[in-house]
N, C-alpha and C positions, 0 to 999 in steps of 0.2 A: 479115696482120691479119684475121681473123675476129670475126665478134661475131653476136647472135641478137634479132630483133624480138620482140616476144610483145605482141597486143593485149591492152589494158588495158581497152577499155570501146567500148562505142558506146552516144552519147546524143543525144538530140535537142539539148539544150543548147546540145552541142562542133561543131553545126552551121554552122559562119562560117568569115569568111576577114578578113584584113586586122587581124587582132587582139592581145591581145597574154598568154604565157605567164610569170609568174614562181614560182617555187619556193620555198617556206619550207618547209621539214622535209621531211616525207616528204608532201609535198601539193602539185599544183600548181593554182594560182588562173588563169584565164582570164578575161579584160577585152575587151569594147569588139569591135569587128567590123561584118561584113554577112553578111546573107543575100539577098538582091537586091542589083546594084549600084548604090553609090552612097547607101545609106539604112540606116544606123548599125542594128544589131540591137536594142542596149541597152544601158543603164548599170549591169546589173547583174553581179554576182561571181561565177562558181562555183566550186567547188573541186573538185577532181580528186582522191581520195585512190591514195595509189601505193605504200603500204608492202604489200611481202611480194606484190607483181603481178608480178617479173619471175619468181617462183619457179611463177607458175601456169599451165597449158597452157589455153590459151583463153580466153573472155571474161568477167571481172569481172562482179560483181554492176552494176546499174543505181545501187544506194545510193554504188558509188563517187563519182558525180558529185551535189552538193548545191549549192543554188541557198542562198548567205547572204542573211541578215537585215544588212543594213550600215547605220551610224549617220552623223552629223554631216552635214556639207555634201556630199553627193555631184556628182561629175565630170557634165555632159553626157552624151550618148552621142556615138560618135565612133570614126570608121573612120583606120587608120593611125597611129596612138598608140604610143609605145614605152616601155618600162619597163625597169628593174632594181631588183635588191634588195641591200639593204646593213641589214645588225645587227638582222634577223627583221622588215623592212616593205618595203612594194614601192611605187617612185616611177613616175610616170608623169609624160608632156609632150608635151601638144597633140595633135595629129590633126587631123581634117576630122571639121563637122558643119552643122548647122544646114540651114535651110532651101537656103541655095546652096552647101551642102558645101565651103566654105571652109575654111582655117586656123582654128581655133579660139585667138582670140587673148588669153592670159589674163596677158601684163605679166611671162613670165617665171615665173611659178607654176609649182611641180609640185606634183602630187598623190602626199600620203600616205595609206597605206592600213597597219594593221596587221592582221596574222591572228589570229583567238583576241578581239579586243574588236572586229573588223568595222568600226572607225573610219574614215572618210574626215576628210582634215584638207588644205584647202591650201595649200600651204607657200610665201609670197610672199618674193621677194627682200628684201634689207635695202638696197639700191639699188645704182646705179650702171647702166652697159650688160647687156644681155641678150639670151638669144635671140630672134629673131623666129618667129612661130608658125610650123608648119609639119606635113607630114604622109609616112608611109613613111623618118623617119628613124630611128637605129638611137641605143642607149643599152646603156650597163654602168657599170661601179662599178668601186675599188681595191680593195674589202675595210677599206678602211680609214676617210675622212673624203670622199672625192670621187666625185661620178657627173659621167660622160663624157657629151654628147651631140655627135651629129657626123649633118651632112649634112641630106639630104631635100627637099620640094618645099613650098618658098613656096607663095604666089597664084601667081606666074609662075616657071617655070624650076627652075634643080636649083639646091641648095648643096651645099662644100665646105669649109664651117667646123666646127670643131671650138671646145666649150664644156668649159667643169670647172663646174660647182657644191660648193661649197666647205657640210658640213652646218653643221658647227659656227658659220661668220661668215653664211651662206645669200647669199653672193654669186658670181655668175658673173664667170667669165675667159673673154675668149677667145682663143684660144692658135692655133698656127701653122696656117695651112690644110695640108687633104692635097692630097696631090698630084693635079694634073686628070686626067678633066674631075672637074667637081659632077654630084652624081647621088642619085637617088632607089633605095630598098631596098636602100642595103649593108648590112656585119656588120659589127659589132664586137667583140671580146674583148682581154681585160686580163689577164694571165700575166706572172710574170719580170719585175715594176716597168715592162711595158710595154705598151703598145696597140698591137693589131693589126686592122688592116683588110683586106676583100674583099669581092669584087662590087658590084653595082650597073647602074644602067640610066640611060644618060646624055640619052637622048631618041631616039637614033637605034639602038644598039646596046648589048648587054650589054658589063657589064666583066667580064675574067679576065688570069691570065697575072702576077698580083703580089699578095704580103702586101706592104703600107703597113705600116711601124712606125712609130709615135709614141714617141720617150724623152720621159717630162717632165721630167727632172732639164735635160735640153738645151732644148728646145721645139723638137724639130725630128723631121721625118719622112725614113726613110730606104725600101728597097722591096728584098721581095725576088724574085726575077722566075721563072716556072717556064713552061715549055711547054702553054697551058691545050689540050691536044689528047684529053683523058682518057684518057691512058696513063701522060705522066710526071707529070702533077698533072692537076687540076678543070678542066673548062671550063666555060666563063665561063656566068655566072649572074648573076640578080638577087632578090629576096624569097625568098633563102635563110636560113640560121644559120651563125654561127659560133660554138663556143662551148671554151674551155679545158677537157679532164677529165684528170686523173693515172691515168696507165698505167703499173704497175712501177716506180715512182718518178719517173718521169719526166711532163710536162707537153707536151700536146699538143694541137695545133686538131685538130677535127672539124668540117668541113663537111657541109651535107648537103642535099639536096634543093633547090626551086628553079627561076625559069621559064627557059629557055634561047632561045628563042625565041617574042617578044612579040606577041601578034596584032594583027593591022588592026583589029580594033575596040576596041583601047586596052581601058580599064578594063572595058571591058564586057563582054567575050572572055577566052577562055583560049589562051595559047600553051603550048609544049614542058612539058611538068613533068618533072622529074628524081625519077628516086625513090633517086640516088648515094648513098654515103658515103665519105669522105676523110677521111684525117688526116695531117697535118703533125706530125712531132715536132720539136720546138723544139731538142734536144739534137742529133738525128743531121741535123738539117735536110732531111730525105727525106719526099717524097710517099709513102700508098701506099691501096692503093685496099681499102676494106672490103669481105672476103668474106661477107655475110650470110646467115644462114639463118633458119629457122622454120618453124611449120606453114603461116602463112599470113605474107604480106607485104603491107605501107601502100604504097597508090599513090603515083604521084609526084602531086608537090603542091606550088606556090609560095603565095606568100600565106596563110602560118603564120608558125608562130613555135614554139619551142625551148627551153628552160633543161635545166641539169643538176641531177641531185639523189641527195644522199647515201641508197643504199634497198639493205637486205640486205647491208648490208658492203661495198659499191662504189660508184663516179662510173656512175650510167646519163642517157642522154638520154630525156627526156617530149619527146613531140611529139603536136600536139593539132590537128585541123580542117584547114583553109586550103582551095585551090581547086584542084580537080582539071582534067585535061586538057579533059575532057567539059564544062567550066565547069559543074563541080556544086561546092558547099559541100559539104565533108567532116562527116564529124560522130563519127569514131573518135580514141581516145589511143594512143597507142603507147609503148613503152619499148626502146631499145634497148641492150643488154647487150656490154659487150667481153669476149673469152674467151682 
């Protein structure tokens, strides 16, 4: 398996870490973050334009990256926030902010945003039970009527629950735990009527060594287990990506980057960053490790974030900021291309 980086941009902007990347069209929008630890950068949008960037040998214009004009009720700012997009708008849910960088607790709200009218709108349950606020949890969609949220860090400790938000009734389910421990910075992806889970940071050590399935048709989780030694699969990581792209017809995770090991000075520090790439194909169920090339190559880096996006006739991965080894905030996009 081969594939080729090619930056896309370096801005002052895409300077953060802790933030979150969704993709509508050929654009990817970036939310929320830090640039010192622990103190939110800002509540504002920007957008990342990526059509016709994999085709070019070095670095993008600066106009790629545009700072919107956004309307209505806008979000806080707020570090550790997760999104997905589902039928051209991007939802968001919770994070840390405020003065004691707490859970931002907002009753179960996400936040809508649409691209093209700039709108913030927040979208409150129609009642019943619901998440508890939380922050470094991980979120995706069906494609169809539901977004997943699952895990992340309370006020105290890890969770290991898994949520649906339902568009159409706007009521939350919550549906069978994954398997232990709970933990802060997994991934999640949605392929083949199912959810897949990996990684994460349980308080003491990184997780690897298994995709967690979710069936919802069942409500139940089953694992599929791999040597995380990085030879026959991934090792173990946490504030990596996971994300579904179709290759040859076929549907496959790509993993990628990521801290491997976590420093003594917790949030404040940088451990390991991985600059890997992995793919799982779902069909042949085999590891195998991405051969990369380019003129130049993106550091390793945890504390990003990742979507896929349809650009020049193929699934490539955007990858935007996070936190390099040197604990520097990033401030490059990247694109990476399968061959």
């Amino acid at each position: 398996m081969k594939a080729t980086w090619t930056k896309v941009v370096t801005h002052d902007s895409l300077k953060r870490s802790s933030h979150c990347i969704s993709v509508i069209g050929e654009s990817a929008y970036v939310f929320g973050g830090e640039l010192k630890p622990r103190q939110p950068r800002d509540n504002v949008m920007h957008e990342v334009k990526l059509a016709g960037q994999g085709d070019t040998q070095g670095v993008g214009s600066a106009d790629a990256v545009q700072q919107l004009q956004c309307f209505g009720d806008l979000p806080s700012p707020r570090v550790g926030s997760a999104s997905c997009t589902l039928h051209g708008k991007i939802y968001f849910f919770s994070g840390r902010g405020g003065e004691a960088m707490a859970p931002i607790e907002e009753a179960g709200s996400l936040w809508e945003v649409e691209p093209g009218t700039n709108t913030w709108t927040s979208m409150k349950p129609s009642g019943g039970p619901c998440p508890p606020a939380r922050s470094y949890h991980t979120m995706t969609s069906d494609g169809g009527d539901t977004i997943y949220l699952h895990a992340g860090c309370p006020e105290k400790g890890r969770l290991s629950d898994l949520w649906s938000f339902n568009l159409s009734t706007r009521e939350w389910r919550e549906l069978a735990q994954a398997p232990d421990p709970p933990r802060g910075g997994p991934s999640i992806a949605f392929a083949n009527r199912k959810l897949y889970r990996m990684n994460g940071f349980d308080g003491k050590t990184e997780q690897g060594g298994a995709i967690d399935v979710y069936d919802p048709a069942q409500n139940s989780w089953g694992s599929i287990d791999f040597p995380p030694d990085g030879k026959q699969g991934p090792g173990a990581r946490s504030v990596a990506a996971l994300l579904p792209v179709s290759m040859a017809g076929d549907i496959s995770l790509v993993t990628l980057f990521g801290e491997s090991d976590p420093s003594s000075l917790g949030h404040q520090g940088a451990g390991k960053m991985l600059s890997d790439v992995w793919v799982y194909s779902l069909g042949d169920k085999k590891w195998s490790q991405v051969a990369v090339d380019g003129t130049e190559l993106p550091a390793g880096r945890g504390w990003s974030d990742a979507d896929v996006v349809q650009a020049d006739g193929r699934e490539q991965i955007v990858v935007a900021g996070g936190l390099g080894e040197s604990n520097d905030r990033l401030d490059d996009a990247w694109l990476l291309s399968f061959l």
